[in-house]
N, C-alpha and C positions, 0 to 999 in steps of 0.2 A: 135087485131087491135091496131094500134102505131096511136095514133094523134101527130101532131106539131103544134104547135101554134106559132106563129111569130111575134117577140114584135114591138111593134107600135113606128114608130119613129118621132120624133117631132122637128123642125129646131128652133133657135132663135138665133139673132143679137145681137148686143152686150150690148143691154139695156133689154132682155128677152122679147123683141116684136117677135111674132112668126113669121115665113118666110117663104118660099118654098123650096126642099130641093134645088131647082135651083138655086135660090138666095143665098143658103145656099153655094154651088160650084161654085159659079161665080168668074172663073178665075181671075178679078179683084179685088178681095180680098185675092190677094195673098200674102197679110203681116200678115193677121188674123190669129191667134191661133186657128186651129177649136179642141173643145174641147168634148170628148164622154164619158157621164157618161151611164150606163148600169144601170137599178133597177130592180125588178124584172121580170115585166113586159112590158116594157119601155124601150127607149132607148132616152135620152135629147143629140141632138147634137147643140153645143154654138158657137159663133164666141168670141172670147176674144182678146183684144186689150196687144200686144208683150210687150207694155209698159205703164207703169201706174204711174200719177206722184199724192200724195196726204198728208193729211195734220194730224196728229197722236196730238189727246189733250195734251195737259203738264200732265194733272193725266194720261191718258193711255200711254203716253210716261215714265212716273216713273217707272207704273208697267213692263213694259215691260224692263225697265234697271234692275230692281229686278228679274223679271223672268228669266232675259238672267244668272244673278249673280249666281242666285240660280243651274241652269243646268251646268253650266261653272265653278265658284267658282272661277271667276274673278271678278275684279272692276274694276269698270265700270266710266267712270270720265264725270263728267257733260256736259262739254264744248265740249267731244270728239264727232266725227262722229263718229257712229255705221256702221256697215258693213256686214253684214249677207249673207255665200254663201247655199242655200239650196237644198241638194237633196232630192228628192221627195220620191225615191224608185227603183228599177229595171226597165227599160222601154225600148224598139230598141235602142234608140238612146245612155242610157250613157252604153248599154252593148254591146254596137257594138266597132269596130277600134282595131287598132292593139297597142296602146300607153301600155308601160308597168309600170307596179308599181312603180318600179325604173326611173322611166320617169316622171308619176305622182308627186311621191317625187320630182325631182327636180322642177317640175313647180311650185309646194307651195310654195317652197322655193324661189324661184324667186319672187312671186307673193309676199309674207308676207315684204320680201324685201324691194319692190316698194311700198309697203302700208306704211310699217316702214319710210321711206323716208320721204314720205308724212306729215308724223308726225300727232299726235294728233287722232287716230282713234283706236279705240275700233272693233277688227274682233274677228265673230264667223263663224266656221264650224257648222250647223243646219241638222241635218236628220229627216224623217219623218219614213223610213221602214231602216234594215239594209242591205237589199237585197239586194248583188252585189256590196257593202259599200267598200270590203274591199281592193280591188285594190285602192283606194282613199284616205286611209288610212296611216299617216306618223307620224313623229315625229314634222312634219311642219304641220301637216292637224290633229291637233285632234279633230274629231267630237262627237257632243253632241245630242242628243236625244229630241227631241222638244216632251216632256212629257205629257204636259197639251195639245200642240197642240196651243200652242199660236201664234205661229210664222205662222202655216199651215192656223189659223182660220184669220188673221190680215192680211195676205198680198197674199199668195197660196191657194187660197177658191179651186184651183183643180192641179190635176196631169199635170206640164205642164215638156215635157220629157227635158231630158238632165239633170235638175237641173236650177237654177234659182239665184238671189240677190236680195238685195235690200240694200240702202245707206238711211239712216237716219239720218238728221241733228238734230244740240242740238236743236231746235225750233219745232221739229217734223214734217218737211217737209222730204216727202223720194220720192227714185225714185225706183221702181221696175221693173226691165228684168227678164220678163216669156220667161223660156226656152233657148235653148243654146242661148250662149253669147261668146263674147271675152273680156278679160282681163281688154281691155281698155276702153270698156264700163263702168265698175267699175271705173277705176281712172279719167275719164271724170264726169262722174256723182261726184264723191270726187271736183274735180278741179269746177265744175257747183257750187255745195252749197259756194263754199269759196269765189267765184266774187261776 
């Protein structure tokens, strides 16, 4: 005799007040990241807000220009904007489409470009898994290894698909986009801290 057992699923909103799974699917929260961790028994499904704007201590802000140095073996300059692109890991969305590696390549290169322009900023390539990493992979895209998990623990508390940013001014105000994004979200959010 086979039993199944069927793990108990649980809704909450975007402050972890719990929900109904209705409220949970309610069409008009159709900008929400809904977000599905599995444990072992459990299944926590979140609504998470696309964008996140917040404020990093001067001591956590240090550490974390140490941290980045340390994984990168870059310097890192006081005054710069920090620039963080992250992928999470394997997921539908960054292993789907038809863009090829040599495609890829030239979009960094474009992208690091328009960052260069910009002047004055400090970018890291950031991974969480190397799963699927390597189409993304260039001489304009080298990716690092978020080790300690600091990056993951400080601004991607979860798996949100495509890959993600985040833009950190020298005051430690930053702006983070969970999940696919366009380009120019980045250089708005850049152009946002300098007015």
């Amino acid at each position: 005799m086979t039993l199944f057992s069927q793990k108990k699923e649980y809704y909450y909103d975007y402050d972890w007040n719990q929900i109904t799974e209705q409220v949970y699917n309610n069409r008009s929260l159709y900008r929400a990241h809904r977000i599905k961790i599995e444990k072992d028994s459990v299944i926590i499904n979140k609504l998470e807000h696309g964008k996140e704007y917040g404020t990093l201590s001067l001591d956590s802000l240090t550490k974390l220009r140490a941290y980045l140095k340390k994984i990168s073996g870059k310097t890192l300059k006081e005054n710069n904007i920090i620039v963080i692109n992250y992928y999470p890991g394997k997921d539908p969305c960054n292993s789907s489409g038809t863009r090829t590696k040599g495609e890829y390549k030239f979009h960094y290169k474009r992208y690091l470009k328009k960052l260069k322009k910009k002047g004055k900023i400090d970018q890291f390539f950031i991974y969480k898994s190397r799963d699927n990493l390597d189409k993304y992979e260039s001489k304009y895209a080298i990716w690092h290894k978020d080790s300690r998990k600091k990056i993951e623990e400080t601004f991607f508390r979860f798996h949100y698909n495509c890959g993600s940013f985040v833009v950190i001014n020298s005051n430690g105000q930053y702006f983070i986009r969970k999940s696919e994004h366009a380009l120019g979200e980045i250089y708005l959010a850049i152009d946002n801290f300098r007015n």
